[in-house]
C-alpha angles and dihedrals in degrees: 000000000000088000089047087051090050093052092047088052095043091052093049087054098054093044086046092052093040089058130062089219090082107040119072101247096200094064088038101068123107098197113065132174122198108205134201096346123141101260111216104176108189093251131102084258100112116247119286108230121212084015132160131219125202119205118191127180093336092322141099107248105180130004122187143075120338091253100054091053130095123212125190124226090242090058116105101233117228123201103232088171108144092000136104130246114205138137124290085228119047093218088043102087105205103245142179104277095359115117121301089247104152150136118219094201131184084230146057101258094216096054095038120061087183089057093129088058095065091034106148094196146352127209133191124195087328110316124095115243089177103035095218109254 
């Protein structure tokens, strides 16, 4: 009984990873764009307001205004209305093909030291590990 149990399970599984019903298919893209979010890069360049980042495959594949940006028709697009864009690691400037490592936060990081705190989504090498909410 308890092989016959694993198997069930094990075939469910499968079934559950070869359909898309199963998977969340927010978290399971592989193209993002961050849009109209303030862009604060990690560099001495002063924030972009009402910017757009493009992350492809783990990397950051564009990186400006809105309006420069292009954003494919495959890309989930994420608001980023009244939020801030800025690296993960502080040292770690986000960069055009460098790695996706950003916080998508509720405040302005330089005004609020309790910016963590109101942090909308976190993403590591491309893939959210806070889905922004």
């Amino acid at each position: 009984m308890h092989r016959l149990a694993i198997a069930g399970l094990s075939l469910i599984l499968a079934v559950c990873v070869a359909s898309s019903g199963c998977a969340a298919p927010d978290r399971d893209h592989f193209t993002y764009a961050i849009v109209g979010a303030t862009l604060i890069d990690g560099t001495a360049l002063p924030p972009v307001d009402n910017a757009a980042v493009l992350v492809e495959n783990g990397k950051i594949a564009a990186m400006g205004t809105a309006s420069e940006v292009h954003i494919p028709d495959e890309a989930k697009r994420i608001n980023g209305r009244r939020r801030f864009i800025f690296p993960r690691i502080i040292d770690q400037p986000l960069t055009v093909e460098g790695p996706a490592d950003l916080i998508l936060c509720d405040v302005n990081p330089a005004r609020d030291p309790d910016y963590l705190k109101k942090t909308a989504g976190r993403m590591e090498k491309g893939r959210w590990t806070q889905f922004p909410n």
